[in-house]
N, C-alpha and C positions, 0 to 999 in steps of 0.2 A: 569553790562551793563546798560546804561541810559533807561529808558520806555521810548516807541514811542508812549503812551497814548495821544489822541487827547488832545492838551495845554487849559488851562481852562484859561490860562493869554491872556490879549492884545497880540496880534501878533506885531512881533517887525518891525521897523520902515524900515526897512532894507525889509523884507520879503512882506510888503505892499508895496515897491516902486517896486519890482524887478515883482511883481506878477501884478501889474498895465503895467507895460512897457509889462510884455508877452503879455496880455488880447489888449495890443493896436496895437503891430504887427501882433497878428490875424484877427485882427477887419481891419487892415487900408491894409492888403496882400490878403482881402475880403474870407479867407475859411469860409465853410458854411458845417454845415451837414447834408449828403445824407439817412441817417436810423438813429435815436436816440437809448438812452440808454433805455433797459426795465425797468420800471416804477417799476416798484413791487420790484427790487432786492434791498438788501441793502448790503449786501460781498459776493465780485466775484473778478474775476482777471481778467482783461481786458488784453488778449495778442494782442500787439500793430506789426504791420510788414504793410510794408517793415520797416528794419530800415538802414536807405542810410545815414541820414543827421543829425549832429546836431540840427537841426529847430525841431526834431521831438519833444521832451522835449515843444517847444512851440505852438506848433498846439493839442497836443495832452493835454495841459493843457489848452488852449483855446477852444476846443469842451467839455471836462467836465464839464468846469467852464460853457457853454451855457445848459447843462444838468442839472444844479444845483450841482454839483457833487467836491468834491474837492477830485483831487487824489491823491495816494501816490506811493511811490515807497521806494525799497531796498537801504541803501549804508552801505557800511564799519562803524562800530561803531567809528571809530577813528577822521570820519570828523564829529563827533556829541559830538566831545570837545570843550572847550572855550570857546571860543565867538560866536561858531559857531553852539553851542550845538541850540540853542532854534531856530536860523534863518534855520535849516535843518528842526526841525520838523514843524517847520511854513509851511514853502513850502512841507512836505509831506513826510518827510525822514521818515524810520521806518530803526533804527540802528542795523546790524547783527553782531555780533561779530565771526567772523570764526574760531576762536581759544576756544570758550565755548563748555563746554561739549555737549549741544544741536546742533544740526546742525541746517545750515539755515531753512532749510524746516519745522522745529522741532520750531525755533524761530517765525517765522514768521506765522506758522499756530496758535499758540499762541496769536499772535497780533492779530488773527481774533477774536478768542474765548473771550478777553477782552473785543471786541469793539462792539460795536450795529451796525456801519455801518463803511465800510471798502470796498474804491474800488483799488487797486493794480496794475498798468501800470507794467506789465515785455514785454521789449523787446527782443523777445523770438529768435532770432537769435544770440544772444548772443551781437557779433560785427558788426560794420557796414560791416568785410572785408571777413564775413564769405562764405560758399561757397551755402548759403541757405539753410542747414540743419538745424534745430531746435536743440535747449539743452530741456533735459525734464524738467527741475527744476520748471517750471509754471505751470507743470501739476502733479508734486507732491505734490508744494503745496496747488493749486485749491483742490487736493483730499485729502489732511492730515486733511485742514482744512473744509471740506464738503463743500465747496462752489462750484456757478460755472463756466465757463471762457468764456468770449464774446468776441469773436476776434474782431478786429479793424484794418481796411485797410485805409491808408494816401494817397490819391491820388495828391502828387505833382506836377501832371500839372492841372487836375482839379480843384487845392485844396478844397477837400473836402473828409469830414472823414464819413467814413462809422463801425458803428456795427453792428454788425450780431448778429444773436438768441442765445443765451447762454446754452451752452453743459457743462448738469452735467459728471465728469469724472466718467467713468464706472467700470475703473482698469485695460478695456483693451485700452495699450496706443498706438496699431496701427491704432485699428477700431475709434479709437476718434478721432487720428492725422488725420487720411484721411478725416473723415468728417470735419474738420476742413481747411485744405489743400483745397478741393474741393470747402468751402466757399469762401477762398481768391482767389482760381484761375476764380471763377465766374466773380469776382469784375476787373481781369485783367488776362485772361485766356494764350496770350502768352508772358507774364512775366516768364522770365526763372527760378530765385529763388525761383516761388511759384511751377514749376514744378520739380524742385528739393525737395520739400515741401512734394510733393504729391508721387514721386518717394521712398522717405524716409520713407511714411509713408507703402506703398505698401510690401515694401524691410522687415519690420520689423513686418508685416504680417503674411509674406511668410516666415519669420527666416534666413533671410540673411542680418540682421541687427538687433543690440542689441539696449535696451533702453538708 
């Protein structure tokens, strides 16, 4: 599997124009951020929700980048071939191979343990078409790799990103989902998908819902 080690080469010509055009539809669509990133951290996993849109990939690279921060995120080992191999890790790709005997979670906390500094965008709903439930995979591997996770709310009519206080994982993954949950519903309390957020984390509390 190719290393996702941050590139010591020139960024290729390709990943500076496409990473130019994001920085300017953030800048010219006017998003601003409402809470910044904690200063002190250097690997964490920023769980990013709602996830509605496409756009999010660009707002959500536009408020790091005003952080100082370049993020990264997960994809298939297979789109980190070719020609395609060094413009993925430019832009942040960190290649998981599903078929290795390591699992993701196993890969990826790995990637942390290499790196001095490592921030991790998982959209932790999984898909835009989901029903608001969370997958745990963000929180297994915030906690495989000892780090810790700052949720991240996109406020699309506002446009403005907000992070929140960063929750080291404890092992218990209802009492963290819920504190968790209750952040984001602060941010947009009758948003139904974060009450389903909060409901799930309640549910799996109480043993009437698996991790």
């Amino acid at each position: 599997m190719p290393t996702a080690a941050a590139p010591t080469r020139a960024p290729t010509l390709l990943s500076r124009i496409v990473r130019r055009i994001i920085l300017a539809i953030w800048y010219l669509r006017g998003w601003k951020i409402d809470s910044p990133l904690p200063k002190h951290l250097t690997k964490y996993v920023i769980a990013g929700a709602p996830h509605t849109t496409n756009w999010d990939f660009v707002f959500f690279t536009g408020a790091t980048h005003e952080e100082g921060v370049r993020p990264n995120f997960m994809g298939k080992h297979t789109l980190f071939q070719g020609i395609m191999r060094n413009f993925m890790l430019d832009m942040g790709g960190i290649p998981v191979d599903r078929t290795a005997k390591a699992n993701a979670t196993e890969q990826v906390a790995a990637e942390f343990a290499r790196r001095d500094e490592l921030a991790l965008v998982i959209a932790c709903e999984g898909t835009r078409k989901s029903d608001g439930k969370w997958k745990s995979g963000f929180y297994h591997i915030a906690r495989a790799a000892d780090v810790p996770i700052v949720p991240a709310f996109a406020d699309n009519v506002k446009k403005i990103i907000s992070f929140g206080p960063p929750l080291v994982p404890t092992g218990n993954y209802g009492e963290d989902l819920l504190k968790i949950a209750q952040w984001f519903r602060s941010k947009l309390p009758d948003y139904e998908r974060f009450k389903v957020l909060e409901q799930q984390a309640r549910d799996i509390i109480a043993g009437k819902n698996d991790v």
